[in-house]
PDB file as gemmi writes it, atoms N, CA and C in Angstrom:
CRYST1    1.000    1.000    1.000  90.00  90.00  90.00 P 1                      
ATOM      1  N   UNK A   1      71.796 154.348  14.087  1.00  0.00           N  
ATOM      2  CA  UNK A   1      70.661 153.478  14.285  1.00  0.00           C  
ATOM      3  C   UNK A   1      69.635 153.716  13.175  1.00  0.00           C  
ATOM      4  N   UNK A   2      69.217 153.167  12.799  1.00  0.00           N  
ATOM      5  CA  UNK A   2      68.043 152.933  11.740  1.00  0.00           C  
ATOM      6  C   UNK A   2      66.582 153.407  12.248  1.00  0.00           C  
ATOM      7  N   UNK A   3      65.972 154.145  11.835  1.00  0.00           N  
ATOM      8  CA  UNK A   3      64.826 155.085  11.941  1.00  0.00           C  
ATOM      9  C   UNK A   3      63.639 153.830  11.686  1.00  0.00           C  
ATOM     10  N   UNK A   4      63.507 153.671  12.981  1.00  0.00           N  
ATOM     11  CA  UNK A   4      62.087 152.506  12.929  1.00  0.00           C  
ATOM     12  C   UNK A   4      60.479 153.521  13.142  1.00  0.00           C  
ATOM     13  N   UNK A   5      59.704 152.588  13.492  1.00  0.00           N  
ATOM     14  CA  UNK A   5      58.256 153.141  13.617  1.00  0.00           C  
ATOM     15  C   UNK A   5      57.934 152.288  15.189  1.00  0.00           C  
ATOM     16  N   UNK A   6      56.716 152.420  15.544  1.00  0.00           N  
ATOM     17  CA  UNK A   6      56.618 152.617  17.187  1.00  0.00           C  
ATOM     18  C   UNK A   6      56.534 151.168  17.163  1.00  0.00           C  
ATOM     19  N   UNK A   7      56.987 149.967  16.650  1.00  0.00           N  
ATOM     20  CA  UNK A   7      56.549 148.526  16.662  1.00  0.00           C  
ATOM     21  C   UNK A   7      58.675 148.207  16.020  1.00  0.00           C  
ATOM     22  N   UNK A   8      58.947 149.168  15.612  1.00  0.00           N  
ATOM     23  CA  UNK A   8      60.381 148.426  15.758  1.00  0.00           C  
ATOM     24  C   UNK A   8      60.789 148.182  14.622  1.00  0.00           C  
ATOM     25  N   UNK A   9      60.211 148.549  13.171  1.00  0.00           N  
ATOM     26  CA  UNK A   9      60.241 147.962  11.914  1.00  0.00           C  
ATOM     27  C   UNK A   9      60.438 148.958  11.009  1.00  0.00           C  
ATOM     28  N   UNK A  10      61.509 148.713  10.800  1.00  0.00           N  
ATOM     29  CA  UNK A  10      62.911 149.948   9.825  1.00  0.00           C  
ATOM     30  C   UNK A  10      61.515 150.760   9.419  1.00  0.00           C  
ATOM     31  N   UNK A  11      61.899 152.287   8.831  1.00  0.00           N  
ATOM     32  CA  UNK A  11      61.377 152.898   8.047  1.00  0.00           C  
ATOM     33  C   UNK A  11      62.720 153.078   6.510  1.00  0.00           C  
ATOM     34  N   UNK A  12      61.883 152.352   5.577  1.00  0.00           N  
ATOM     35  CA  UNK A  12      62.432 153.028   4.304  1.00  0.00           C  
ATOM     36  C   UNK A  12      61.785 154.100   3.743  1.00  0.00           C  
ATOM     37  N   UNK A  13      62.235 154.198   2.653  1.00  0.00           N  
ATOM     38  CA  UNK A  13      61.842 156.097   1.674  1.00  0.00           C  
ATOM     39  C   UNK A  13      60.636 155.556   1.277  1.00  0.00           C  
ATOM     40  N   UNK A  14      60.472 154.442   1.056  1.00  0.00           N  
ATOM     41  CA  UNK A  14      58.963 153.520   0.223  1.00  0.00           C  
ATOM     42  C   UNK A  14      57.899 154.361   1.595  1.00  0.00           C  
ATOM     43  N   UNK A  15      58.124 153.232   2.690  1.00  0.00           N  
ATOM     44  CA  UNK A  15      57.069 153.171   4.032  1.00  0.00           C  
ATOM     45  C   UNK A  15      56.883 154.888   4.300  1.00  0.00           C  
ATOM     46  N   UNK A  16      58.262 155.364   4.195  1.00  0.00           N  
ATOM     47  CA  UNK A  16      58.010 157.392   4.670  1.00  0.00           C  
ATOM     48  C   UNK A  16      56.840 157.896   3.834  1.00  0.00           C  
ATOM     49  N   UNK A  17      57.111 157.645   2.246  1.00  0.00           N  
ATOM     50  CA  UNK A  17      56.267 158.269   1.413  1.00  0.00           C  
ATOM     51  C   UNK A  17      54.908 157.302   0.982  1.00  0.00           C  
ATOM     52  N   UNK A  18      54.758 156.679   0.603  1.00  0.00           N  
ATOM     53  CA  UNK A  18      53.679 155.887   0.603  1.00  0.00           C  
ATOM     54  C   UNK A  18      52.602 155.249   1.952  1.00  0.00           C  
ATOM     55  N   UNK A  19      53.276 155.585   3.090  1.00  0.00           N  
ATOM     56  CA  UNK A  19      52.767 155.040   4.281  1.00  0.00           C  
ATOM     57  C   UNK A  19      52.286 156.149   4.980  1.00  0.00           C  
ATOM     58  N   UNK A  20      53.063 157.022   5.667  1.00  0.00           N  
ATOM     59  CA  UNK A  20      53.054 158.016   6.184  1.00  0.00           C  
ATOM     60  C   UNK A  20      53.042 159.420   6.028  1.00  0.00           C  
ATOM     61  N   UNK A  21      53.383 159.510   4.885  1.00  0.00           N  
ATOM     62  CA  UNK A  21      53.156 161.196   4.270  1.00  0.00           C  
ATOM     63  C   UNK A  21      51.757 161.494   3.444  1.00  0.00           C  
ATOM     64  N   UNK A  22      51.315 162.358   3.831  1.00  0.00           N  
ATOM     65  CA  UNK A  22      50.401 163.079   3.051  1.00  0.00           C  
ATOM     66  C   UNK A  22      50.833 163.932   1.844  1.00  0.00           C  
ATOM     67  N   UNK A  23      50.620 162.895   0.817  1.00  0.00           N  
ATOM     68  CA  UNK A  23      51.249 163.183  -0.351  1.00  0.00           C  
ATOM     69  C   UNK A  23      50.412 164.352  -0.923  1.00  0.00           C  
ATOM     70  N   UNK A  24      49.155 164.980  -0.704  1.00  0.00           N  
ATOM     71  CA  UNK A  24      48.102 166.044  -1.123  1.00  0.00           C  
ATOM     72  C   UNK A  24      48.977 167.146  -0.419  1.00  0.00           C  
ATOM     73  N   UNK A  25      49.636 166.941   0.547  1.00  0.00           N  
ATOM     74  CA  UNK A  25      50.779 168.300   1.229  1.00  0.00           C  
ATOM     75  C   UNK A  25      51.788 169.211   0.250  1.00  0.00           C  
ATOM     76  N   UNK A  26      52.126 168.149  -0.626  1.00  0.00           N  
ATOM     77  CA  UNK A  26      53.324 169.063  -1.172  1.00  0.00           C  
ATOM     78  C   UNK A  26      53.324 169.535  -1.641  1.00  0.00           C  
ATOM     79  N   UNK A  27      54.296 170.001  -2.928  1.00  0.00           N  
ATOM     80  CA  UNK A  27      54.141 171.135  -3.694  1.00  0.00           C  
ATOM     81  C   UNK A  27      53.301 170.237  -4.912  1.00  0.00           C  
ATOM     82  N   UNK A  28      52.551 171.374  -5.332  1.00  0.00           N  
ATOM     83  CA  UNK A  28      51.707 171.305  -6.481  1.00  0.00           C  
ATOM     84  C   UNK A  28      52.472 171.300  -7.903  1.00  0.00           C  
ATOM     85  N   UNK A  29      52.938 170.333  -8.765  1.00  0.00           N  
ATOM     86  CA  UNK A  29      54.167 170.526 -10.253  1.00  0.00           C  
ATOM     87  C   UNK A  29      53.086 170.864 -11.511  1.00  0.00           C  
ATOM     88  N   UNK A  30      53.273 171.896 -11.977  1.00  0.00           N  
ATOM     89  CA  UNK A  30      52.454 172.082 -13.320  1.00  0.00           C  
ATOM     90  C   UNK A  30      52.978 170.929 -14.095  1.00  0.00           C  
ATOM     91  N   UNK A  31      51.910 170.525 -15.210  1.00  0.00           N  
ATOM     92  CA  UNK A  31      51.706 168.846 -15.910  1.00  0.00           C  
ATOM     93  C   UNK A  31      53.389 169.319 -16.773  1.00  0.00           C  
ATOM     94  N   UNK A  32      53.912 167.999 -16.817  1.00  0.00           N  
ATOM     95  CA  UNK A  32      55.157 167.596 -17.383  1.00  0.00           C  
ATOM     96  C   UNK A  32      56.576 168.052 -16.472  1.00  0.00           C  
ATOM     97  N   UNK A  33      56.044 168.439 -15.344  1.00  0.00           N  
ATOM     98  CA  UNK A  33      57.304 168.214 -14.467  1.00  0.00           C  
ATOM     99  C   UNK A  33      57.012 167.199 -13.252  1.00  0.00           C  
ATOM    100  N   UNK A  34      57.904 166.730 -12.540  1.00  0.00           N  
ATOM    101  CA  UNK A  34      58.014 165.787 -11.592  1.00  0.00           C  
ATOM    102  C   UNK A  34      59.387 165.906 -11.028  1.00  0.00           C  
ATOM    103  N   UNK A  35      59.009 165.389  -9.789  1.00  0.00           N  
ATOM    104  CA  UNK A  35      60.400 165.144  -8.706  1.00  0.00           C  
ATOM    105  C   UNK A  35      61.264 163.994  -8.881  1.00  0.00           C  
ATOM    106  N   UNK A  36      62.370 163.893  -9.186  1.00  0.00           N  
ATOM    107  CA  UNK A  36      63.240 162.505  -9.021  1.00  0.00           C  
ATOM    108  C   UNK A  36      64.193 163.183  -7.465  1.00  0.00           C  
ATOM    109  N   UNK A  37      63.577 161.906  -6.739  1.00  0.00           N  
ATOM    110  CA  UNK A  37      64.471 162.036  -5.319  1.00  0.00           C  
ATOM    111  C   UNK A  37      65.421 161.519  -5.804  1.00  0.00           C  
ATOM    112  N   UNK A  38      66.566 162.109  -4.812  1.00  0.00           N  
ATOM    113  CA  UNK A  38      67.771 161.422  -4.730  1.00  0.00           C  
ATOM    114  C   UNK A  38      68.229 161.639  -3.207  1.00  0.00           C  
ATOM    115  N   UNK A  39      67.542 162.229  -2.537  1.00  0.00           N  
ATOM    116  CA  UNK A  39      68.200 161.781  -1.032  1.00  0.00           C  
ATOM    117  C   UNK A  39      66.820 161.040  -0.152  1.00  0.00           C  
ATOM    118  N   UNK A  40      67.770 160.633   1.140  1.00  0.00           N  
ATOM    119  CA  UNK A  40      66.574 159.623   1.627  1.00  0.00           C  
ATOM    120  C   UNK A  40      65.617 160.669   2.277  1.00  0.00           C  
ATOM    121  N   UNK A  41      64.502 160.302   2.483  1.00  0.00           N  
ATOM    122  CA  UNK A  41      63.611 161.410   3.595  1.00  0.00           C  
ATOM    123  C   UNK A  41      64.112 161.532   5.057  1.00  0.00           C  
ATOM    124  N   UNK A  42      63.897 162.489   5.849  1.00  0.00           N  
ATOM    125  CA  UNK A  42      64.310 162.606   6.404  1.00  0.00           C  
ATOM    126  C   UNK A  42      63.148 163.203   7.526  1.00  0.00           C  
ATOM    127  N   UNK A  43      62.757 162.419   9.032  1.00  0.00           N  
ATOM    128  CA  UNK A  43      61.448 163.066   9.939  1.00  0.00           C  
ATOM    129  C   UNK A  43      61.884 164.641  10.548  1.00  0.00           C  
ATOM    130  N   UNK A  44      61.564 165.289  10.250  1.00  0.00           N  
ATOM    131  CA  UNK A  44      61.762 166.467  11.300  1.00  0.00           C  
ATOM    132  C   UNK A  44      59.907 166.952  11.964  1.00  0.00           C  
ATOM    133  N   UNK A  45      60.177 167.494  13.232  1.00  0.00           N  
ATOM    134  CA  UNK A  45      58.743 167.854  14.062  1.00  0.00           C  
ATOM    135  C   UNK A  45      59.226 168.467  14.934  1.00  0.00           C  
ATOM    136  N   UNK A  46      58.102 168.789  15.749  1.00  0.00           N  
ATOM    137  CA  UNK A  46      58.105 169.039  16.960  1.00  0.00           C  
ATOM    138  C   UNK A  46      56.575 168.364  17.576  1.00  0.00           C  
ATOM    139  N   UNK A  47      57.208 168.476  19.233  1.00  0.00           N  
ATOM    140  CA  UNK A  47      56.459 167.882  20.223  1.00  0.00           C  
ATOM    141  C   UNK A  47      56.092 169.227  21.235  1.00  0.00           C  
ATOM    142  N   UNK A  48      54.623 169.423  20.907  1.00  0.00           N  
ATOM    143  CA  UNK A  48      53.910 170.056  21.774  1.00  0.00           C  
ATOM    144  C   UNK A  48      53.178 170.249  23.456  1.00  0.00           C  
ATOM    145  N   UNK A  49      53.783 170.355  24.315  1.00  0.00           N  
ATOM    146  CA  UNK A  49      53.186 169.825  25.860  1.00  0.00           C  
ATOM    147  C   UNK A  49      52.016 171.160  26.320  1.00  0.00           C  
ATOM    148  N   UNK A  50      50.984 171.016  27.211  1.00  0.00           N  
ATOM    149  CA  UNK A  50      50.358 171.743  27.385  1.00  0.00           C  
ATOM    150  C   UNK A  50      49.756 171.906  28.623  1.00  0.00           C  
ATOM    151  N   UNK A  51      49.211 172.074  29.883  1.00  0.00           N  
ATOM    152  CA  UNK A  51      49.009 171.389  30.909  1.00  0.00           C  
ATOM    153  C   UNK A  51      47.119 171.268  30.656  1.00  0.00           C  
ATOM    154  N   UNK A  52      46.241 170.454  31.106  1.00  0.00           N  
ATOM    155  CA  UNK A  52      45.002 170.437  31.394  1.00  0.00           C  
ATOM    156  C   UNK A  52      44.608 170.231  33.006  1.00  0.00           C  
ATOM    157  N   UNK A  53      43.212 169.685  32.900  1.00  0.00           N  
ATOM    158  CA  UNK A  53      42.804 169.352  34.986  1.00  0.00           C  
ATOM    159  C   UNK A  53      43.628 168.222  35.091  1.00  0.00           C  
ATOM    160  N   UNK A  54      43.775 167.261  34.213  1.00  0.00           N  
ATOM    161  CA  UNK A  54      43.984 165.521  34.412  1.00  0.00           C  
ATOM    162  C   UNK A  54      45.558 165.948  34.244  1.00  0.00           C  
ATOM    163  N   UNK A  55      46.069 166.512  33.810  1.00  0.00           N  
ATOM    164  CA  UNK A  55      47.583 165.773  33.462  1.00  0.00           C  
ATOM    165  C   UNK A  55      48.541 166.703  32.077  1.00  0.00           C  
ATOM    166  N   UNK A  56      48.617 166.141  31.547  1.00  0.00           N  
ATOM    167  CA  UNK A  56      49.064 166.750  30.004  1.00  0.00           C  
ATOM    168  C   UNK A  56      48.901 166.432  29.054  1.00  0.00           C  
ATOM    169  N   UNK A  57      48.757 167.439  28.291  1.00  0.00           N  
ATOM    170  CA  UNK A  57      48.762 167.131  26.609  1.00  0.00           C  
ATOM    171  C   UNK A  57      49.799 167.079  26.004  1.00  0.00           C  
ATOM    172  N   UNK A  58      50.074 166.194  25.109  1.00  0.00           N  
ATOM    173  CA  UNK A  58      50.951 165.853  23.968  1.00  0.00           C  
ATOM    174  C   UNK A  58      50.216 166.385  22.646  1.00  0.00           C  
ATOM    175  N   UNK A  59      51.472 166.931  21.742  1.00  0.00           N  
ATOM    176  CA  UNK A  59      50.829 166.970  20.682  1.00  0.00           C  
ATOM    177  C   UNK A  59      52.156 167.015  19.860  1.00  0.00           C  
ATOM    178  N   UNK A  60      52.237 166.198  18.464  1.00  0.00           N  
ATOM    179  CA  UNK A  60      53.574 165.917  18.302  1.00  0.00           C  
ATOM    180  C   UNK A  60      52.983 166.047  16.763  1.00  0.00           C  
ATOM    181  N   UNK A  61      53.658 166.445  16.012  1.00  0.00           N  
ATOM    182  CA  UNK A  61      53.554 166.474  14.374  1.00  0.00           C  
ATOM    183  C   UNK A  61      54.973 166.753  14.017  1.00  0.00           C  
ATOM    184  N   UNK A  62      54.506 165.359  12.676  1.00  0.00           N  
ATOM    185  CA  UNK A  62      56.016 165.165  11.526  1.00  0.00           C  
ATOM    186  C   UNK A  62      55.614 166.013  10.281  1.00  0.00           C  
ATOM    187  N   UNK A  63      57.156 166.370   9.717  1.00  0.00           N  
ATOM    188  CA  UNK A  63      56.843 166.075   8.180  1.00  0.00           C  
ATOM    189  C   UNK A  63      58.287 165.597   7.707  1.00  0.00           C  
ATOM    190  N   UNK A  64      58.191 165.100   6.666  1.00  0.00           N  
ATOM    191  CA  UNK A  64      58.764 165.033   5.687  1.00  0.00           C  
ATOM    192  C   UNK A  64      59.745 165.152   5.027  1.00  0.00           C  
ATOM    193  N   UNK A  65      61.261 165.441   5.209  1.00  0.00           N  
ATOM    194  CA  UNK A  65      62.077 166.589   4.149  1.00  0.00           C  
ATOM    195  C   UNK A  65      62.910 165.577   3.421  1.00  0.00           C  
ATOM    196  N   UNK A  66      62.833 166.112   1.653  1.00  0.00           N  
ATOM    197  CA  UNK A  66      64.095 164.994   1.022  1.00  0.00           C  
ATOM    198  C   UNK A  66      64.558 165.600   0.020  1.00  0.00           C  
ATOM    199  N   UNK A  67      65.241 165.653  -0.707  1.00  0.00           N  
ATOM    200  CA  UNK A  67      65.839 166.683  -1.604  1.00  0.00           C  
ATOM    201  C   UNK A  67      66.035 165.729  -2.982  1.00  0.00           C  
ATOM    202  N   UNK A  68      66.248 166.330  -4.235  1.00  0.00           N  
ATOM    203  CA  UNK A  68      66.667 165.563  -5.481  1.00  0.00           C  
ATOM    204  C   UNK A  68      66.812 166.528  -6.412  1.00  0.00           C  
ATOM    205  N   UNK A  69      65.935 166.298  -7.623  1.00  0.00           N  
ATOM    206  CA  UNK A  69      65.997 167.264  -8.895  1.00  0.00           C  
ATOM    207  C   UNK A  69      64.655 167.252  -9.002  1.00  0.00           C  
ATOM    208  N   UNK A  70      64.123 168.761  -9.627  1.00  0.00           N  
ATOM    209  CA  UNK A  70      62.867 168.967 -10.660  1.00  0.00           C  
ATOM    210  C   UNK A  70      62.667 168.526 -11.677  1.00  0.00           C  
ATOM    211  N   UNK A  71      62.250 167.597 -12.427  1.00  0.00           N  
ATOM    212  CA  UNK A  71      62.400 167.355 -14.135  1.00  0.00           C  
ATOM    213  C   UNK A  71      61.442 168.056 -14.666  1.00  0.00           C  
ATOM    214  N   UNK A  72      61.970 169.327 -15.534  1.00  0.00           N  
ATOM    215  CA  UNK A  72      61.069 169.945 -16.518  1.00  0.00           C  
ATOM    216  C   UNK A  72      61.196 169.561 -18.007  1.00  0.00           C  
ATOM    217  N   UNK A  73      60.448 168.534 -18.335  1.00  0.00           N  
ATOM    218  CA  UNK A  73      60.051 167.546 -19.089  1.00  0.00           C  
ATOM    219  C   UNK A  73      61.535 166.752 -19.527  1.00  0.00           C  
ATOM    220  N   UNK A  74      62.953 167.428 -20.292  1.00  0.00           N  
ATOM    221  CA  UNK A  74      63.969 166.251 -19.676  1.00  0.00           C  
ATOM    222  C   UNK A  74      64.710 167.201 -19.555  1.00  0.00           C  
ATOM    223  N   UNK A  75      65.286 168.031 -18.507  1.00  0.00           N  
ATOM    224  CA  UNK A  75      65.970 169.448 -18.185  1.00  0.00           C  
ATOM    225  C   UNK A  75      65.374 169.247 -17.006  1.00  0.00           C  
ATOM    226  N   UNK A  76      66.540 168.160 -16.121  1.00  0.00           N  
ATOM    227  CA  UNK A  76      66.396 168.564 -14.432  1.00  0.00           C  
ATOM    228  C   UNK A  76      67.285 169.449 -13.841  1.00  0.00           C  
ATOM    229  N   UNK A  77      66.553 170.431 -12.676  1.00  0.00           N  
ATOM    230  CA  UNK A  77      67.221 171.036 -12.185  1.00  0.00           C  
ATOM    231  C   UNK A  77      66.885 170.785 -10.164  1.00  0.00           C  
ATOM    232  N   UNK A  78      68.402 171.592  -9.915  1.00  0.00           N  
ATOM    233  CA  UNK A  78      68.224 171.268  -8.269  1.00  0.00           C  
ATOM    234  C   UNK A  78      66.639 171.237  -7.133  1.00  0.00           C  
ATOM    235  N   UNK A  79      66.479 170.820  -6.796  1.00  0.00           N  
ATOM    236  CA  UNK A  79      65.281 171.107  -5.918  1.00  0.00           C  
ATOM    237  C   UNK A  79      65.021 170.233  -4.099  1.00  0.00           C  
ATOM    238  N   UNK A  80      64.230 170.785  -3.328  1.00  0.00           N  
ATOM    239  CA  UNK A  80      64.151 170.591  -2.423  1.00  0.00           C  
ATOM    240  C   UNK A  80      62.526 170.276  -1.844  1.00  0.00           C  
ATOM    241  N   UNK A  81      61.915 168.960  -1.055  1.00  0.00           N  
ATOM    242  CA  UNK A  81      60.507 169.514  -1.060  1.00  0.00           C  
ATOM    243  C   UNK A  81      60.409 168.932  -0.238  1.00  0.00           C  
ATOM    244  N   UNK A  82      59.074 168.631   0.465  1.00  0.00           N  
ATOM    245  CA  UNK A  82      58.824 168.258   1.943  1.00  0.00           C  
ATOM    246  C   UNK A  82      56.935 167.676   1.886  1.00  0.00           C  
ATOM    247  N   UNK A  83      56.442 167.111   2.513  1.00  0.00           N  
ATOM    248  CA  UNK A  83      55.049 166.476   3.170  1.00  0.00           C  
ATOM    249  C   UNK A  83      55.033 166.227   4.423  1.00  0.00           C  
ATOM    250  N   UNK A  84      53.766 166.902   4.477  1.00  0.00           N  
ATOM    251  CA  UNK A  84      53.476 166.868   6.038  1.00  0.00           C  
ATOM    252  C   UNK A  84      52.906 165.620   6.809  1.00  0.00           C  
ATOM    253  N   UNK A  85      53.080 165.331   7.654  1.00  0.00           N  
ATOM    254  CA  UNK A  85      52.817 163.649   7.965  1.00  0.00           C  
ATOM    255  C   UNK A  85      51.023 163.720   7.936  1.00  0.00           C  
ATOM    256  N   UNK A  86      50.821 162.024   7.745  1.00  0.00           N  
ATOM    257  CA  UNK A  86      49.405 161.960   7.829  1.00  0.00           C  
ATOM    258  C   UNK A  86      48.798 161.418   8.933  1.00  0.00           C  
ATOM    259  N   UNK A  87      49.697 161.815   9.920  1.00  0.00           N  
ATOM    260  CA  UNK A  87      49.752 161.703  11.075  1.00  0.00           C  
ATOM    261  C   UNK A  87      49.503 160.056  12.089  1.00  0.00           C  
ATOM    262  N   UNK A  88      49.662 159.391  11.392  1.00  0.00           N  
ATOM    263  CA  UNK A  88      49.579 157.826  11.651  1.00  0.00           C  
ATOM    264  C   UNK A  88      51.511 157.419  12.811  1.00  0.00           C  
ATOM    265  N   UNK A  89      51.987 158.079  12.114  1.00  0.00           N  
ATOM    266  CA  UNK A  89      53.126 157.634  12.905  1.00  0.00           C  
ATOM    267  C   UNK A  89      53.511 158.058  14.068  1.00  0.00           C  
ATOM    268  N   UNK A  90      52.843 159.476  14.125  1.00  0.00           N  
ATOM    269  CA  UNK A  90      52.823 159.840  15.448  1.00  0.00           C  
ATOM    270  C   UNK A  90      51.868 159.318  16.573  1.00  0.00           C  
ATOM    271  N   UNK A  91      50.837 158.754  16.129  1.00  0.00           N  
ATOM    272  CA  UNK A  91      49.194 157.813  16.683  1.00  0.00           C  
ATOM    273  C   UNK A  91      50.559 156.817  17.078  1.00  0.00           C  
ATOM    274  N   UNK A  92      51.046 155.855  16.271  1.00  0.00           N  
ATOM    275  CA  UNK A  92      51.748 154.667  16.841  1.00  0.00           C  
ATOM    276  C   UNK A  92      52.370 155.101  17.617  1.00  0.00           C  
ATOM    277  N   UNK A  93      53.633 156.048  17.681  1.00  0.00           N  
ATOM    278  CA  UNK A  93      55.070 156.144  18.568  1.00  0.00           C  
ATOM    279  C   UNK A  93      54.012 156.878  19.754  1.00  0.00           C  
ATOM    280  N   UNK A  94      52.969 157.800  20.075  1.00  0.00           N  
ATOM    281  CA  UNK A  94      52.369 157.993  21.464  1.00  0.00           C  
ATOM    282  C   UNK A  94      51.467 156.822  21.591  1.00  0.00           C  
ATOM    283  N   UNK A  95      50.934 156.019  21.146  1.00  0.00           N  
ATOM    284  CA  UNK A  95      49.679 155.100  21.503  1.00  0.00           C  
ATOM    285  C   UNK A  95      51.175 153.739  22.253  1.00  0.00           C  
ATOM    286  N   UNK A  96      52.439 154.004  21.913  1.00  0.00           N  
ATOM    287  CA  UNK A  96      53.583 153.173  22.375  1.00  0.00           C  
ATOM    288  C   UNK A  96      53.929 153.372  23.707  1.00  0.00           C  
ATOM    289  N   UNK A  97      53.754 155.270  23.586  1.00  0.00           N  
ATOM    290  CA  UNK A  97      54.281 155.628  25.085  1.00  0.00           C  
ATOM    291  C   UNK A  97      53.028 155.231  25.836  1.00  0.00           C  
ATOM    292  N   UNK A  98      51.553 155.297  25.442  1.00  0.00           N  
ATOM    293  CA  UNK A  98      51.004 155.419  26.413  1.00  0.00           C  
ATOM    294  C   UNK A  98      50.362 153.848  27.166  1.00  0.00           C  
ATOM    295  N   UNK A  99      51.111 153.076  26.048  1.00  0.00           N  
ATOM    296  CA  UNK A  99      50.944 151.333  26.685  1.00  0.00           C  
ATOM    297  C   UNK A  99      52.082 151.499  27.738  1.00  0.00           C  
ATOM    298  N   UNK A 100      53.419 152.313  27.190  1.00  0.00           N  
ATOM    299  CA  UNK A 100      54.184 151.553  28.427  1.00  0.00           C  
ATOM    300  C   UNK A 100      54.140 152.378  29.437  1.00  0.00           C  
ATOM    301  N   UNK A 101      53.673 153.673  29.690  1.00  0.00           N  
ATOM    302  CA  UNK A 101      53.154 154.409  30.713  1.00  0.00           C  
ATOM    303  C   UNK A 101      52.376 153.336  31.525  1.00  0.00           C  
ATOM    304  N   UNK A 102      51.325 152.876  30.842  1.00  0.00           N  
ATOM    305  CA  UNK A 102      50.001 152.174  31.934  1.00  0.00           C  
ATOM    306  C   UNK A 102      50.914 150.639  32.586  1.00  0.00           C  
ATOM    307  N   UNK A 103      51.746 150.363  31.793  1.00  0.00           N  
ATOM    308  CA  UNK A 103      52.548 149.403  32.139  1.00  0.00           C  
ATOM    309  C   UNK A 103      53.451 149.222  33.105  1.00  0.00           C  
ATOM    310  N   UNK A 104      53.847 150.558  33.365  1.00  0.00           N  
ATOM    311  CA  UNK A 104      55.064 149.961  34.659  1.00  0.00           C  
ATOM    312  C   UNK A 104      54.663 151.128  35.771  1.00  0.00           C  
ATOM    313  N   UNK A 105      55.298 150.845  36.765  1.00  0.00           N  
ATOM    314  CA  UNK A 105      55.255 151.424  38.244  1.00  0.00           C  
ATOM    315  C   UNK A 105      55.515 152.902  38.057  1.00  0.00           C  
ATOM    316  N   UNK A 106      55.127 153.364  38.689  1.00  0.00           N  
ATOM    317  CA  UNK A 106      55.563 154.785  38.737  1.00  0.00           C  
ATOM    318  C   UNK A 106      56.423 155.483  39.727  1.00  0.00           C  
ATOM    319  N   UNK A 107      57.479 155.870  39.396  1.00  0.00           N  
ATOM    320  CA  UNK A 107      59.142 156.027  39.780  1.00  0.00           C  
ATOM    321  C   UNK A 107      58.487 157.045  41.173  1.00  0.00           C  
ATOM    322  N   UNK A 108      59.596 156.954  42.240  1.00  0.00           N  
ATOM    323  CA  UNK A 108      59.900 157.834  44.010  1.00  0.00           C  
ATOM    324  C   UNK A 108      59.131 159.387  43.238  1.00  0.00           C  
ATOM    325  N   UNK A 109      59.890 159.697  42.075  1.00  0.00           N  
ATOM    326  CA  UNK A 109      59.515 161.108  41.858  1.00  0.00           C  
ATOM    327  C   UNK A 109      58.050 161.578  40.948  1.00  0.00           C  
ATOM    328  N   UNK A 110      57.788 160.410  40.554  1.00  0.00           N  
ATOM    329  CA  UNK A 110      56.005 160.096  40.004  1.00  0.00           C  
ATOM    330  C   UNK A 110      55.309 160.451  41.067  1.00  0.00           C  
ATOM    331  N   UNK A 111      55.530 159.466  42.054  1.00  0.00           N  
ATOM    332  CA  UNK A 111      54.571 159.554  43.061  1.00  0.00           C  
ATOM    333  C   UNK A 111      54.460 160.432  44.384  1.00  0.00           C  
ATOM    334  N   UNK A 112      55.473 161.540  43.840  1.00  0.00           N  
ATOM    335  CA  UNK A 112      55.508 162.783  45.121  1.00  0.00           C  
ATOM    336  C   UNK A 112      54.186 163.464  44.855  1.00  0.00           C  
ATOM    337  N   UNK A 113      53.367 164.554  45.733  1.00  0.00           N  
ATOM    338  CA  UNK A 113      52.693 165.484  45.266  1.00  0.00           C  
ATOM    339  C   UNK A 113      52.636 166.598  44.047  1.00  0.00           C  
ATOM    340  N   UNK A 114      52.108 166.883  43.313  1.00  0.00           N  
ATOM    341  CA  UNK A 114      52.349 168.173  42.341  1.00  0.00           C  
ATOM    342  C   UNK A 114      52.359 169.227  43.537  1.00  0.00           C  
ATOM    343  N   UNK A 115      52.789 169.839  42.594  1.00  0.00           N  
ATOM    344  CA  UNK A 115      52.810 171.585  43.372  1.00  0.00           C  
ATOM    345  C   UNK A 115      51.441 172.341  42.949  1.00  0.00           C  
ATOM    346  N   UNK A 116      51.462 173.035  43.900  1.00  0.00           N  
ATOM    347  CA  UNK A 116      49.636 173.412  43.536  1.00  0.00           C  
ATOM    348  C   UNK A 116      49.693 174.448  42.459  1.00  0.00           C  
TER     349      UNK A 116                                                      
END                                                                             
């Protein structure tokens, strides 16, 4: 399946890095080197739960991972690098859950008591 965003609309390597990554995250290249990607990006995170008085906390953060070559000025070599999200995509995919939360009924096992 194709890696969409919380509205349903493919993510390419363009939308990952130009849209969603915090490009000030990564590695810092002394002047005359640069990255040529050659693989696609790829989301890795984790999702944080927490309990409060009301209910729970979510807390979910992406980053980044894609691999290619270093170019030290024309002498590329292997390399690997990553950006940490700028956190917009995670705002959409929970601001998604929490429309369709308010949206539908709440299931036999929603509506039992908590445990104290």
């Amino acid at each position: 399946m194709p890696w969409t965003d919380a509205n349903g609309s493919v993510i390419n390597d363009f939308r990952a890095y130009w849209t969603y990554a915090d490009r000030k995250s990564g590695d810092k290249l002394p002047l005359g080197m640069w990255h040529l990607r050659l693989g696609h990006y790829e989301p890795h995170g984790k999702m944080i739960f927490s309990v409060n008085e009301g209910g729970c906390n979510v807390g979910f953060a992406l980053f980044f991972i894609t691999d290619g070559v270093i170019v030290r000025g024309v002498l590329p070599a292997d390399e690997s690098w990553d950006y940490r999200s700028n956190g917009r995509l995670e705002r959409e995919y929970l601001d998604g859950v929490t429309a369709d939360l308010t949206q539908r009924k709440p299931t036999a096992a929603e509506q039992r008591e908590p445990l104290p």
